[in-house]
C-alpha positions as CSV (number, residue, x, y, z in Angstrom):
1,X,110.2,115.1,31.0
2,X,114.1,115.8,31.0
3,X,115.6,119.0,32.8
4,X,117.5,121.4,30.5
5,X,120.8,122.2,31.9
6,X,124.0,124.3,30.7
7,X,126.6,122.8,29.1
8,X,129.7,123.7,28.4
9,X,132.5,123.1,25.5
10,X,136.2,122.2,26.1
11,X,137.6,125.0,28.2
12,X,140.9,127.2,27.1
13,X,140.3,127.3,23.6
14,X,143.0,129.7,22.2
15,X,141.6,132.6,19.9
16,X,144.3,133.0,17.0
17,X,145.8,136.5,17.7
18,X,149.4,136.7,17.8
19,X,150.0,139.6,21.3
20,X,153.6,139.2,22.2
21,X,155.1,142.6,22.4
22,X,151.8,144.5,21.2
23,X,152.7,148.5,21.4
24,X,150.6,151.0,23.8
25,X,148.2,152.7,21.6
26,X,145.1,154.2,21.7
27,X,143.6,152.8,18.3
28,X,146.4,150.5,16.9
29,X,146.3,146.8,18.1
30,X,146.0,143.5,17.0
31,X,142.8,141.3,15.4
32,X,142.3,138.0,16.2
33,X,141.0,135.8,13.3
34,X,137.6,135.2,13.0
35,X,135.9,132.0,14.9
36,X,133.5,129.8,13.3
37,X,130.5,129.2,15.7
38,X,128.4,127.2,12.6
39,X,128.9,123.8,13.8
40,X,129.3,124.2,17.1
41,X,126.4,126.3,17.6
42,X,127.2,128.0,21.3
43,X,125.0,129.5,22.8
44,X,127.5,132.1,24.6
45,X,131.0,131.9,24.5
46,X,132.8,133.2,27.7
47,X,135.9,134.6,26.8
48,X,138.8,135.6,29.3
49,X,142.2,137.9,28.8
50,X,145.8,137.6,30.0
51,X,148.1,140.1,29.3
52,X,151.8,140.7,30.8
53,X,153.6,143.6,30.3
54,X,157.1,144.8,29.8
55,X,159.0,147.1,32.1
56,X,158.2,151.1,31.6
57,X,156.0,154.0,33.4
58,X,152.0,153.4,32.8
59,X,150.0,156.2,32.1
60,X,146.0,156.5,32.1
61,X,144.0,154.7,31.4
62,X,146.3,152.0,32.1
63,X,144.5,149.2,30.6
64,X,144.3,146.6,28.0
65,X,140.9,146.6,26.4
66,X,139.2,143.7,24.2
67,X,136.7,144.8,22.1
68,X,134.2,142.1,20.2
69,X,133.5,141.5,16.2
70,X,131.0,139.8,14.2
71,X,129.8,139.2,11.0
72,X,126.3,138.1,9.5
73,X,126.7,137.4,6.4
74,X,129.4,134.6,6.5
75,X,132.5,136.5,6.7
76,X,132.6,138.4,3.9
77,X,132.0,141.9,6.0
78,X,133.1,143.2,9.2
79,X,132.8,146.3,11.3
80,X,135.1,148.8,11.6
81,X,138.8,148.2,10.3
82,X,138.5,144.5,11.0
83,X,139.4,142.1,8.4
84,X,139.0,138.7,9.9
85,X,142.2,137.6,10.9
86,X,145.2,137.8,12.8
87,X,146.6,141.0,11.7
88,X,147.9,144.5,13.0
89,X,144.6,146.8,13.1
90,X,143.8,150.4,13.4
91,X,140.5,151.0,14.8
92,X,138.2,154.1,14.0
93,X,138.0,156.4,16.1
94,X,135.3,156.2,17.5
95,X,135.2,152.4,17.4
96,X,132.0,150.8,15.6
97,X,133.6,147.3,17.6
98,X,131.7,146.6,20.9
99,X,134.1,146.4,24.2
100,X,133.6,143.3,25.3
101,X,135.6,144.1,28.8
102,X,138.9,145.9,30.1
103,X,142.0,144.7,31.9
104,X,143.4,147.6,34.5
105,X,147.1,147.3,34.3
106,X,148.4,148.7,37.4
107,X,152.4,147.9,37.4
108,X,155.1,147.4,35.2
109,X,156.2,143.2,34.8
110,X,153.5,141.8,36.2
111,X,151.0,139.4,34.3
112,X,147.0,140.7,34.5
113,X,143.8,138.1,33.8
114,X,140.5,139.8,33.3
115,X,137.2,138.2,32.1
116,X,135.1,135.8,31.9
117,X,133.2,138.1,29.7
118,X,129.7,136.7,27.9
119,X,130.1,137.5,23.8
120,X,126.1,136.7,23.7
121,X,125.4,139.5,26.0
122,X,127.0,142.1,23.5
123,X,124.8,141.1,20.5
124,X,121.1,140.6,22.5
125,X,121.2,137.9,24.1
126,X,122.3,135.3,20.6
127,X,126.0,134.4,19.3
128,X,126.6,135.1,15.9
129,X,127.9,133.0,13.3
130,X,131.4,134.2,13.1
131,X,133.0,136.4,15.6
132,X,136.5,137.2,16.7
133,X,138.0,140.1,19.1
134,X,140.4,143.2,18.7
135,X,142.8,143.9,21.3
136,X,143.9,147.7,22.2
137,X,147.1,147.8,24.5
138,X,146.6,151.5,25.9
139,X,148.6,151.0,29.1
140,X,151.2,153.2,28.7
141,X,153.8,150.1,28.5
142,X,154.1,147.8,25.6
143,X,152.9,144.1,26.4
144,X,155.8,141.4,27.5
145,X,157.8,140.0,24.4
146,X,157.0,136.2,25.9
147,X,154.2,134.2,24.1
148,X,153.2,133.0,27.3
149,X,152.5,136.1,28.9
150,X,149.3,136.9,26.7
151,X,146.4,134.8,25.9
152,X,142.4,135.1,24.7
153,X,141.1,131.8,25.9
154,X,136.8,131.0,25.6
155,X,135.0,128.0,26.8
156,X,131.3,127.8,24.7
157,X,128.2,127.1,26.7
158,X,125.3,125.1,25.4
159,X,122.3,123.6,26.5
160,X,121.9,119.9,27.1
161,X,118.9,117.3,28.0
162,X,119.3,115.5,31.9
């Protein structure tokens, strides 16, 4: 009889969501287009954050927070104000999306990782079909202008046969 162990997918997969000098809001930020899980059929996806920031005072809460979507019927409906791809977003207030985690920005010009954070655990314990995430930047300071500086990266987990 063969064990059943976890797996896991290539890691660093880059989400499609474009953060390079995203403003400090409350409910305007940026959506990341949506992520096909049909053929790869993870089981979770962890997903981790990196977000610099430009020079200015914060103010409270401080922090960038990632917030999860999903769709089950193929991408043709989302929650909230979320249409699927990469694109500037206001979110209802308050949010239908679910907050997948929080990045606590304490000082100006410095470069913040956060995560990993399971996408499964939000939606009972099973990944749906199609799901992307929504990034709020309410730090106080808008986030650094330099690509590099910001990245949603996931790594999908499976179970294999040893």
């Amino acid at each position: 009889m063969a064990d059943i162990k976890t797996g896991y997918g290539a890691s660093a997969q880059a989400a499609t969501i474009t953060l390079a000098s995203l403003a400090d809001s409350a409910t305007v930020g940026r959506s990341s287009a949506s992520i096909d899980n049909a053929s790869n059929r993870y089981l979770d996806v962890l997903i981790s954050a990196k977000f610099g920031l430009m020079t200015g005072t914060n103010s409270a809460p401080s922090a960038v927070f990632v917030y999860a979507y999903a769709s089950v019927d193929g991408g043709s409906e989302w929650p909230d104000t979320v249409a699927g791809t990469d694109s500037g977003i206001t979110i209802n207030n308050p949010t239908q999306l679910k907050l997948l985690g929080a990045v606590y920005c304490a000082a100006q010009s410095t470069v913040y990782k956060g995560g990993p954070w399971s996408l499964a655990a939000l939606y009972g314990g099973r990944m749906p079909e199609k799901w992307g995430v929504v990034v709020i930047n309410d730090s106080g300071i808008a986030l650094s202008a330099t690509a590099g500086d910001q990245a949603i990266e996931y790594q999908g987990i499976y179970a294999t046969a040893a």
